[in-house]
N, C-alpha and C positions, 0 to 999 in steps of 0.2 A: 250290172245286170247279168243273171245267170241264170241258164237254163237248158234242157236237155238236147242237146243237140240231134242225138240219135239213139231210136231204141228199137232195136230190132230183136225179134223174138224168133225163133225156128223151132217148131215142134219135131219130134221124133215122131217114127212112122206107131210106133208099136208104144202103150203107156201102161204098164202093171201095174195091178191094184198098190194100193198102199194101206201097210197093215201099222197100226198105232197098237203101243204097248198098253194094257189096264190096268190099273190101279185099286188093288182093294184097300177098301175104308172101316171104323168100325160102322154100323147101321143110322145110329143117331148122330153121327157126324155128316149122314147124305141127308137126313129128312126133318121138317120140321113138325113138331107133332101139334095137332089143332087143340086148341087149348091152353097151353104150354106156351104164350109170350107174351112181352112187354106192352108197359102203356103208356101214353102219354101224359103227364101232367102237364097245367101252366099255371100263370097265378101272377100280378099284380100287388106292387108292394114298395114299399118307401127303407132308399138307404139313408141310413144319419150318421149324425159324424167326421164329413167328409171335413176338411182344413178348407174351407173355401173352394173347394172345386167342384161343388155340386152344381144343381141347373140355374139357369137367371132367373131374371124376373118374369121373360117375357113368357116362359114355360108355365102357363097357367095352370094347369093340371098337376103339378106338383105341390103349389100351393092349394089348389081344393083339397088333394090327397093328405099334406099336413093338418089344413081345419078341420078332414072329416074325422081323422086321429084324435086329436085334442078333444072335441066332442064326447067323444066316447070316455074320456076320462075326465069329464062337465066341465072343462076351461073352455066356453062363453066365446065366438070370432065373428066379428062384426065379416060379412060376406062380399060386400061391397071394399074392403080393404083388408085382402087374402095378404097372410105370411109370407115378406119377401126373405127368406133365407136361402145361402151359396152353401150351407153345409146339408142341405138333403139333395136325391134323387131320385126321379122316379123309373124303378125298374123294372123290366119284364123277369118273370122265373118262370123255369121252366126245369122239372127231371122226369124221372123214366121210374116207372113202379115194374121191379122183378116178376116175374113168374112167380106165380104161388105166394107174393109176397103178403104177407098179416100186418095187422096192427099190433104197433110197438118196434114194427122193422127201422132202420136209420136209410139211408136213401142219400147220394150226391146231391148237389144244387148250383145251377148255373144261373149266374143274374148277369141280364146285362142292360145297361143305361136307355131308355127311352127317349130323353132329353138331350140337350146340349151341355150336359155334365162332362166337364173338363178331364175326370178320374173318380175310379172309386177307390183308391185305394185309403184302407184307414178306414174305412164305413164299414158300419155294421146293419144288415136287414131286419126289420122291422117286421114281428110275426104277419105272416102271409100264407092265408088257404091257397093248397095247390087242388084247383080243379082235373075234371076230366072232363072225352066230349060228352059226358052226360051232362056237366051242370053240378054234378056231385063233387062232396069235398072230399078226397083219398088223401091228403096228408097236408101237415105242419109245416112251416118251412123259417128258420128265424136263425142267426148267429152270423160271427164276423167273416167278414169276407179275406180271400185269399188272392190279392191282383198280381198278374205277374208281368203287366205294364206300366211304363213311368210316362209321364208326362209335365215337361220343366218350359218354362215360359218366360220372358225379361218384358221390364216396360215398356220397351220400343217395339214389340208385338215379335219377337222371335219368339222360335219356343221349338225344341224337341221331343219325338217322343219315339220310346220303343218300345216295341209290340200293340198290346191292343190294353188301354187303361179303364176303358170306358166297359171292362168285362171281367167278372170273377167267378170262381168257385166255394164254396162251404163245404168241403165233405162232410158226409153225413149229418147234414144238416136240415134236416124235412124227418119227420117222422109220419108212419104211416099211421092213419088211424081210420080207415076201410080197405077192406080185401075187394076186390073184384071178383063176381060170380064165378067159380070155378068149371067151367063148361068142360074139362077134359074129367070130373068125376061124373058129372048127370049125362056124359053120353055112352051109350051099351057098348058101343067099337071104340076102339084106336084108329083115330084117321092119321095117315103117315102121307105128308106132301112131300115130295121131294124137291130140293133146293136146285139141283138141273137135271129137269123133265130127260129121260130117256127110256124107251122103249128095254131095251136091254137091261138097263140098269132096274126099270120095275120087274121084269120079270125073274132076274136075279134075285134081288129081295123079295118076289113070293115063295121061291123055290127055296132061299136059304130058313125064312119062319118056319115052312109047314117041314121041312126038313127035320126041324127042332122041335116043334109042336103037336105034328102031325096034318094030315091034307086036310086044304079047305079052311085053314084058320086065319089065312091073308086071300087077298084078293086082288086084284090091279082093277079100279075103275076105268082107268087111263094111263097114260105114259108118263103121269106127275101124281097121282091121287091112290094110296092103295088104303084098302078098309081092311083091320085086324081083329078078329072076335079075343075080346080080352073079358078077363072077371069081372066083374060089377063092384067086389068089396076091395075097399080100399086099403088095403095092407098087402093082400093078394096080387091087388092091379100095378101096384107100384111094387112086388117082386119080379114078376111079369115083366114089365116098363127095365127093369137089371139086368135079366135073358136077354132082349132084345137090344141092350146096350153092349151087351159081350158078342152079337152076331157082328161078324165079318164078310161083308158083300163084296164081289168084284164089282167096279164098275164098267157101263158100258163104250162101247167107240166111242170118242166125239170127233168129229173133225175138226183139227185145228184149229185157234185162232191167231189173228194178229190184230192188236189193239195199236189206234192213233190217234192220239190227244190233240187237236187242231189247234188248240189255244198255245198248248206248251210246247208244240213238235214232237214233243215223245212218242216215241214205236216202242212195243211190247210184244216181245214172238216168244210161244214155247218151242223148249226144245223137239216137236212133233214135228216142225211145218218142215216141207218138204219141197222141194223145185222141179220139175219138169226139165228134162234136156233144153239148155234156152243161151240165147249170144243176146248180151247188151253189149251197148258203147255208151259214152258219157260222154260230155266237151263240154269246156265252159268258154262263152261267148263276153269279154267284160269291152265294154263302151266306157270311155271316158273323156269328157267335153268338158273343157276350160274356157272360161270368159274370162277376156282381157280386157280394159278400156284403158286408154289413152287421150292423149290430147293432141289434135294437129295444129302447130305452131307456124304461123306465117314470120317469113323474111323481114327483119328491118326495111321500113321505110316501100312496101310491099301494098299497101293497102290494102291489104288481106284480111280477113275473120280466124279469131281462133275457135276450132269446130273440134267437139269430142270424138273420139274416134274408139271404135270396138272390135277387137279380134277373137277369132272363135279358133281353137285348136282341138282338133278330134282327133283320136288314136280308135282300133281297136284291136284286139288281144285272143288270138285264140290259142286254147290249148287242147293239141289232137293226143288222146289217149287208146290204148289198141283196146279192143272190141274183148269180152271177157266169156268164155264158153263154159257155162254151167254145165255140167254132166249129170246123166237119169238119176234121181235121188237128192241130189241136192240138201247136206246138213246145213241145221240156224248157223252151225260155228264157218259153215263156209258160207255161206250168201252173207254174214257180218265183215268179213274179213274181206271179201270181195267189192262189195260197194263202200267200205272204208276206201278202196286202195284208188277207188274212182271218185273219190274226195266230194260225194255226194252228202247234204245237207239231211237232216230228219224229211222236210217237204219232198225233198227229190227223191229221199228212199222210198217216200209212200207212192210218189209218182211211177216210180217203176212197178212197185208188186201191186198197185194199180194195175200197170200194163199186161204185168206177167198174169196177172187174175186174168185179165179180160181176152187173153191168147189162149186161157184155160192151161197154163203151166206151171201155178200154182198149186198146190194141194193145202187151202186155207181157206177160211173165211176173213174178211177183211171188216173190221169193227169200229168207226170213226165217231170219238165221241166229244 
């Protein structure tokens, strides 16, 4: 058992701002333009060919999916006695349509197993409409799959497997054949969102357009949203769209983070965060309880009972470490090397800049995700 013994925090009387360094970017590396992004497809569809490691029998849906196929190519399946075959599967698909993407584009393709399909590998997809959330068909999607997991089995029910078998790839395997409405050409402005909202950083980006452009040709609706009067014709708007890919923004302050992954214990600090004048101490407290049992054995001739017998052995273990005094400023390279040398765990790290947060001697926001 381990835990923090003591944590004591001292503030300094006197605490000066902390000035963080900014970063300029190019323009369209901070914002994302409306209009201008991906989409989702999905789509439903049958692998064949598998060597027997397709779905069972008891996957009902894979055999409708095989009668409703044949059908189509008029071989006749009585319904009441669906196709039991181990070399299909029924898969989910699923890719992403580009920006601006046209018909006749190639497109990746991710399939992955619905069923109780043992492996796809060696199977090949069976042409499959990939829908959008409209209901519309935007692309094709058909050719051999690419698995980069195995899965091996013996008759006494062993079996190993590495990675993920029951999932593949087709590059470019889906063709597109509908565009999606182009809404960044039918809208009069450039709407510019930016990817982290800041005050600063939008007023930055209007100062550096109309700089370029002349006043009044950006605007900041808010802290994340600015509107840019651009051309209407499109050979114009997309030179236009080139400028503003050549502008260079500073960005604005952020305040620090520190990111903790609860699941995996990972801590994430940039080199910004900063410590307040502050004294920890650390101990680890370990308890260790042994059970013994025995047997108590009565004397020849004694008419005694032999009775079990149980012994408990406790220890406990402390270890005192001296108290560690962070000085005003406090760099990521020393608060690492500091709670390293107090042989504190990921959890107990967060436990402290917990603490240090909550003493206000932190200069960070704390992100637990």
């Amino acid at each position: 058992m381990r835990y923090l013994l003591l944590l004591l925090i001292s503030l300094s009387g006197f605490v000066p701002q902390v000035s963080y360094a900014a970063k300029a970017r190019p323009l369209l590396d901070m914002v994302d333009v409306l209009g201008v992004r991906e989409n989702q497809l999905v789509g439903y569809g049958l692998v064949v060919g598998l060597p027997g490691s397709g779905d069972k029998a008891q996957v009902k849906f894979a055999g409708q999916s095989l009668s409703n196929m044949l059908k189509q190519f008029g071989v006749s399946v009585d319904e009441k006695s669906l196709p039991k075959s181990k070399n299909i599967a029924a898969v989910a698909v699923h890719a992403t349509l580009p920006p601006m993407g046209s018909p006749g584009q190639l497109i990746d393709v991710t399939v992955n197993s619905l069923g109780d399909a043992k492996s796809l590998h060696g199977g090949s997809l069976m042409l499959t409409p990939l829908k959008g959330v409209d209901g519309k068909i935007y692309a094709l999607a058909q050719g051999n799959l690419v698995v980069g997991g195995i899965n091996a089995s013996g008759k006494n029910g062993s079996s190993v497997t590495v990675n993920v078998p029951t999932s593949g790839l087709i590059p470019n395997g889906a063709i597109i054949e509908r565009s999606v409405v182009d809404m960044f050409k039918t809208q009069p402005d450039v709407v510019l969102n930016l990817k982290a909202p800041n005050y600063q950083t939008a007023r930055n980006v209007v100062k550096a357009i109309n700089k370029v452009f002349g006043p009044d040709v950006a605007t900041a609706e808010n802290w994340g949203r600015l509107v840019v009067s651009a051309p209407s014709d499109a050979n114009s708007r997309n030179t236009f769209m080139s400028m503003l890919q050549d502008i260079v923004v500073e960005e604005g302050t952020e305040r620090p983070k520190i990111v903790f992954n609860s699941r995996t214990g990972t801590v994430v600090m940039n080199d910004t965060v900063r410590v307040h004048k502050a004294a920890v101490n650390h101990g680890n407290l370990t308890i260790t309880i042994s059970e013994q049992e025995g047997v108590s054995q009565p004397g020849p001739f004694s008419n005694g009972q032999t009775t079990p017998t149980q012994a408990s052995d406790i220890s406990v273990e402390q270890q005192q470490k001296n108290m560690l005094l962070w000085p005003e400023g406090t760099s990521l390279d020393e608060i690492v090397k500091a709670v390293n040398a107090l042989g504190a765990t990921p959890a107990e790290l967060m436990s402290i800049l917990i603490a240090l947060d909550n003493a206000g001697a932190l200069e960070a926001e704390l992100l637990v995700i």
